[in-house]
C-alpha positions as CSV (number, residue, x, y, z in Angstrom):
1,X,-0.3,-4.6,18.5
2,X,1.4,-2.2,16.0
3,X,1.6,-2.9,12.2
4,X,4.6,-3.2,10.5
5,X,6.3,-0.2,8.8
6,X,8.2,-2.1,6.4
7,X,4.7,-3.6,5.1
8,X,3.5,-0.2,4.8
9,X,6.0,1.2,2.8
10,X,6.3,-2.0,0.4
11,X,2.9,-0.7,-0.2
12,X,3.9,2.6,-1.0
13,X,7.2,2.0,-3.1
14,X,5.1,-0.5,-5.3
15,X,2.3,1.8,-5.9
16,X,4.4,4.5,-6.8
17,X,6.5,2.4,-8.8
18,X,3.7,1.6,-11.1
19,X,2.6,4.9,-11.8
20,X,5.9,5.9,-12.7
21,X,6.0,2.7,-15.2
22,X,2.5,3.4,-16.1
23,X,3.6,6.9,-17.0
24,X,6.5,5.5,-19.0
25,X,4.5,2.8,-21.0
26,X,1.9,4.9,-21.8
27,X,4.5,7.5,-23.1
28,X,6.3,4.7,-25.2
29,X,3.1,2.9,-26.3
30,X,5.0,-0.5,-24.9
31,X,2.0,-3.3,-23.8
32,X,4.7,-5.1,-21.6
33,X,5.5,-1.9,-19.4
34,X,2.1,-1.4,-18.8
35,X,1.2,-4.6,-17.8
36,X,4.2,-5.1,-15.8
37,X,2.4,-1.5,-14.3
38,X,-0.3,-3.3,-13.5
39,X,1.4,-6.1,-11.4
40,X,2.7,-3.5,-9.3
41,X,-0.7,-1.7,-8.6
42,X,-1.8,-5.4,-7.8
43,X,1.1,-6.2,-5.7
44,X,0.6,-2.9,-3.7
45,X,-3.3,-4.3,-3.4
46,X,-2.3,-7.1,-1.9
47,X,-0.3,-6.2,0.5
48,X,-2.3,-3.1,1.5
49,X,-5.3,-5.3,2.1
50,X,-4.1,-8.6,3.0
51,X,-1.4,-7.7,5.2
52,X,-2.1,-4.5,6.4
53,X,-5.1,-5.0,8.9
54,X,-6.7,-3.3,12.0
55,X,-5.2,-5.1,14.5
56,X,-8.3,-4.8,16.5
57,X,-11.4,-5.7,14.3
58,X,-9.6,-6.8,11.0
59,X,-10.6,-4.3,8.6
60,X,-8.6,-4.0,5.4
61,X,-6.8,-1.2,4.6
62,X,-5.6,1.1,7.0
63,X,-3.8,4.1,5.3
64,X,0.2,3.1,5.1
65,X,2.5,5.6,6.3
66,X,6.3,6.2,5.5
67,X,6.8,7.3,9.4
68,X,6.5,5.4,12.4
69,X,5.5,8.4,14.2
70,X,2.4,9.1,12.5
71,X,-0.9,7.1,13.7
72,X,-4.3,6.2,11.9
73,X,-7.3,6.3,13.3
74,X,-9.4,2.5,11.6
75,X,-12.4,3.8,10.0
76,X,-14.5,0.9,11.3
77,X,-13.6,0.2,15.1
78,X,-12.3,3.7,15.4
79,X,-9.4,2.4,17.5
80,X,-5.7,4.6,17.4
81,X,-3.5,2.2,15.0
82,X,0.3,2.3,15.5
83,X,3.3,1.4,13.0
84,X,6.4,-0.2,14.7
C-alpha cells in the first residue's frame, strides 16, 4: 500500500504557509495573522499524523515528500514506504 502524495504535500503547503504568515504577523504585530498561523501549523499536524500513516504498523508521521520518487524508510517497523 503506498500513501498518497497529494496528502503529503497538503502537509507541506500548509506548514509552509504558516511560517510564511507567522513571519508576516509577527512583522506586523497583527493577533489575527498569527493565529490564523497557527491553524495552519495545526492543520499540517493533523494531516501529517492522522492521515499520513505507516501502512504497515500504523505509526504516525512518516516524513512527507513533494516527489513520488523518493521513499521513506518508517522509523518503527523499518519497512520501505512508498508515495503514489
Amino acid at each position: 500500500m503506498k500513501l498518497s502524495k497529494s496528502t503529503a504535500r497538503m502537509t507541506i503547503v500548509f506548514f509552509n504557509l504558516g511560517v510564511i504568515i507567522l513571519v508576516m504577523g509577527v512583522g506586523m504585530n497583527n493577533k489575527l495573522v498569527v493565529s490564523t498561523a497557527s491553524v495552519l501549523f495545526g492543520a499540517a499536524f493533523i494531516v501529517r499524523f492522522y492521515m499520513l500513516r505507516c501502512p504497515h504498523c500504523g505509526h504516525p508521521g512518516p516524513i512527507p515528500k513533494w516527489k513520488g520518487n523518493d521513499s521513506v524508510i518508517c522509523r518503527k517497523c523499518g519497512e520501505k514506504i512508498e508515495y503514489q
